[in-house]
N, C-alpha and C positions, 0 to 999 in steps of 0.2 A: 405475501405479506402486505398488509394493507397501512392505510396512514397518509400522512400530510408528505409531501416531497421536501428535503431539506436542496436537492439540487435535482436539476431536470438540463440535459442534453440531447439533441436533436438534430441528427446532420450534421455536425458541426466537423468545418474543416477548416485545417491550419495548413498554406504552405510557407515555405521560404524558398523564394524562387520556385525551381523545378524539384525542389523535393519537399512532396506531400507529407509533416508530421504525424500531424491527426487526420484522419479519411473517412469520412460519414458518420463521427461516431453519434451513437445513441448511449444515455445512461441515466437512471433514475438512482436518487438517492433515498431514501426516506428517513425520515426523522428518527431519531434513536437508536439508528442503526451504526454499524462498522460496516466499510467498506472499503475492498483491498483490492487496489490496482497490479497484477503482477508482469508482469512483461521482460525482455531481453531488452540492453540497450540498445536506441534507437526505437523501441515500439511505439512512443506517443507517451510515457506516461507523465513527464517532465513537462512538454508541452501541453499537455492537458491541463496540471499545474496552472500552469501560466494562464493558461484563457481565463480557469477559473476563479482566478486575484485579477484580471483585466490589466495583469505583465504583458498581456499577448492578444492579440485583436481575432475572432475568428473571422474567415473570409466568406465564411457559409456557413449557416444552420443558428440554431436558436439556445441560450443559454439563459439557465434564471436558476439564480444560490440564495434561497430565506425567499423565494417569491419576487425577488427583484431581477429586472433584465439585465443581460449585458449586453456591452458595455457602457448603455447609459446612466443603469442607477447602480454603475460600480460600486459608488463611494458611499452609498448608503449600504450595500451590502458587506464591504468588507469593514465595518463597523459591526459588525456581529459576529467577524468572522476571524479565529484565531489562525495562524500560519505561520506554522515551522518547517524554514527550508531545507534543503539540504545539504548547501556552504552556510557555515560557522560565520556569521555577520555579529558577533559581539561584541561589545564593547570594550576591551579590553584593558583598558585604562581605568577604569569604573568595576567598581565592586558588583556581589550579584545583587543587593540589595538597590543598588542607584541604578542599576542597568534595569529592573523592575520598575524603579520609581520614574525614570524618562517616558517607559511607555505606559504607566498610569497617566500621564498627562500627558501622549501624542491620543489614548485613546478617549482623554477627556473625562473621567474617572472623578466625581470631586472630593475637593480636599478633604473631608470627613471621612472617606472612606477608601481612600488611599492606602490606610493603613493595616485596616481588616483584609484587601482586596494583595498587597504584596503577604501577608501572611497565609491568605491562605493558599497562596501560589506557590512560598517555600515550603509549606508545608505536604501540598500533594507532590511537591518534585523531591520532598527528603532532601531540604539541603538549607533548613532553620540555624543547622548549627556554623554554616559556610556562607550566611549574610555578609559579611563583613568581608570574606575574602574577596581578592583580585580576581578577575576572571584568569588574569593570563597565569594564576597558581592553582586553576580548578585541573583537575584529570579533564579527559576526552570526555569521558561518560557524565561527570558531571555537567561538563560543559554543554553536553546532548540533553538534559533535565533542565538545565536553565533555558535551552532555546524553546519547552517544551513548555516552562513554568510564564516566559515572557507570554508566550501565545494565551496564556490561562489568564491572565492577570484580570480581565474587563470580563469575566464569566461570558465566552462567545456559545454562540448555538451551536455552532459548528466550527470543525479543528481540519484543516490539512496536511496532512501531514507528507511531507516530500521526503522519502527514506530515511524515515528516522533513525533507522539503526545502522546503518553503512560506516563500514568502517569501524566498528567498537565489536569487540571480544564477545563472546557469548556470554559469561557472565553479566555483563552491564546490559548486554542485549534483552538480558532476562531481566533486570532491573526495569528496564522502559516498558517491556509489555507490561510488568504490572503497574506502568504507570495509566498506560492506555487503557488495561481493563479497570480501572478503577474511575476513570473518564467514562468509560460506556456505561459502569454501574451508574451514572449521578443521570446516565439518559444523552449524556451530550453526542454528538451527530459526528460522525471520522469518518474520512475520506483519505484514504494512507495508499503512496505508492512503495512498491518495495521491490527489491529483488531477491527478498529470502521466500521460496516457496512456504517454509515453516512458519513464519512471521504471517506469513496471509490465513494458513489454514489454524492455525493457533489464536489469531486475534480476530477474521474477520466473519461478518455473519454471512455476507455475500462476494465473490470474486469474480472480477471483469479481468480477464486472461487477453492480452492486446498482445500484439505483432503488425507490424509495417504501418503502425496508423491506424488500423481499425481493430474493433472487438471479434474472438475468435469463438469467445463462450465466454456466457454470465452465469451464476448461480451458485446457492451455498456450496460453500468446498466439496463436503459431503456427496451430493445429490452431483456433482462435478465428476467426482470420481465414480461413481458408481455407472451413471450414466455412459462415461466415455473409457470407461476401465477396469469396470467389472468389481468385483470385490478379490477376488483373487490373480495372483499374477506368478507365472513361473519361470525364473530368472535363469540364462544359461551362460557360461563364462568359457571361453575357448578361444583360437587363434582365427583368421577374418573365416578362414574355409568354412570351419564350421557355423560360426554365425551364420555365413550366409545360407548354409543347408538350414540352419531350423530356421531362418526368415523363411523363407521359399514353402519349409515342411507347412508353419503355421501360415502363410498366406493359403494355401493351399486347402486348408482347414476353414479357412472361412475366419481365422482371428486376427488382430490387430498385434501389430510388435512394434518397438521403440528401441533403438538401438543408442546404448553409452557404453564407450571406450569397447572397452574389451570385454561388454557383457551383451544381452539382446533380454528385453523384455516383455515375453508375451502373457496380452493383457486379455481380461476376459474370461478366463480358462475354467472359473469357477460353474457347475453341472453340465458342461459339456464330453467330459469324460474324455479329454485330450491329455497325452502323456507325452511329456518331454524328458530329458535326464537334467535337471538341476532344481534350484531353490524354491518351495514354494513361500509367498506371503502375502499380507496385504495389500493391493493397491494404496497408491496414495496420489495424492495431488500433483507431485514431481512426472508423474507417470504420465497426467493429463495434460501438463507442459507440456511436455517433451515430443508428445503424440501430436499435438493441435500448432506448436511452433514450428517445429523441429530443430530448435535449440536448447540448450541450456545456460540457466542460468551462473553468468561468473560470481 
């Protein structure tokens, strides 16, 4: 995929004290694109966050968000740059229309267009007819739409998004992605961490897969799975013994397995003409976790 970079990392590493957050990483953003950070906690993706609003200083390696460096021309960059965290910092006292209208004028917005600039931010968060309400009488999920609608307000290049959906119900969950795909349709630039494997291969065009601080694999979800787990995968479900016999059978084979709870997942299997006794189906994205981390996500 070719294009202008919306963000460029290079080495960049974060400690605090003796333990390394972020660890060499490298990552190209490019304009117009989604791009879904997925990791276990603890992988870096929090902290990566942070360097890239200049929260967090890197100790090493080279950062530049719209073409500006860090962390010198932070403050020129995060003026183009929309960010929603992932604690709830609303206003609570303040409606969602004044909690709007504070940061049309921390983002310097003028007064003539203040006005177009908060509507059309309730408008893409669905929440026109809830101006007037108090925050502290919004739902969770509404409340996840106005931290989304705040970041919109000043039309930025580029959106962070820090788990946006953590913690909210699948229904609302599914409200937000269509808020983000409707972000991507207008061309704007996302950088979304997350912990729902689903949310990355549903929303993102590219996936940077991290563990301990560094990236383990980049690339479209797709071409992720396919690459690291085949199109087929045949599931087997039984007490440790035998898992561990069909590990042992498929290493043996020359294939890749992933082991959850009380199931074993071997990946790959499709024209090899390998027989197991259980489930077959698709690979997916969870598969490539799981094999590349060796965790799962909570």
């Amino acid at each position: 995929m070719s294009g202008p970079l919306a963000l460029r990392m290079r080495g960049v590493v974060k400690r605090y004290g003796k333990i390394t957050a972020v660890a060499g990483l490298d990552l190209d953003v490019r304009e117009g694109t989604c791009v879904g950070l997925l990791g276990p906690n603890g992988a870096g993706k929090s902290t990566t966050m942070r360097l890239l609003t200049a929260q967090s200083i890197a100790d090493e390696g080279e950062l530049e968000v719209l073409g500006f460096r860090l962390p010198a021309e932070s403050k020129a960059a995060r003026a183009q740059c929309g960010v929603v965290p992932q604690l709830d910092n609303l206003d609570v006292t303040l409606t969602v229309e004044q909690n709007l209208l504070v940061f049309t004028h921390l983002y310097r917005i003028g007064r003539a267009e203040r006005t177009d600039a908060i509507e059309r931010a309730l408008k893409m968060a669905n929440l026109v007819e809830r101006r007037a309400t108090r925050v502290d009488k919004l739902s969770g999920g509404m409340r996840r739409r106005l931290l989304i609608a705040r970041a919109l307000v000043h039309r930025p290049r580029l959106v962070l998004l820090d788990e946006p959906t953590v913690g909210l119900d699948p229904q609302v969950r599914q409200e937000l992605w269509a808020l983000i795909d409707a972000l991507r349709s207008e061309g704007t630039t996302i950088l979304m961490s997350t912990h729902y494997i689903e949310e990355a291969q549903r929303l993102a065009d590219t996936v940077l897969i991290m563990s301990h601080g560094s990236a383990v694999a980049v690339g479209p979800p797709a071409e992720l799975v396919l690459e690291h787990a085949g199109r087929e995968v045949i599931e087997v479900y039984g007490p440790p013994t035998r898992l561990a016999e069909v590990e042992s059978e498929a290493g043996a084979a020359g294939l890749r397995t992933r082991r959850t709870g009380t199931s074993i997942s071997i990946l790959g299997v499709d024209g090899t003409g390998y027989r197991a006794e259980g489930e077959r189906r698709p690979a997916n994205l969870e598969d490539v976790f799981v094999l590349l981390t060796g965790e799962e996500i909570a």
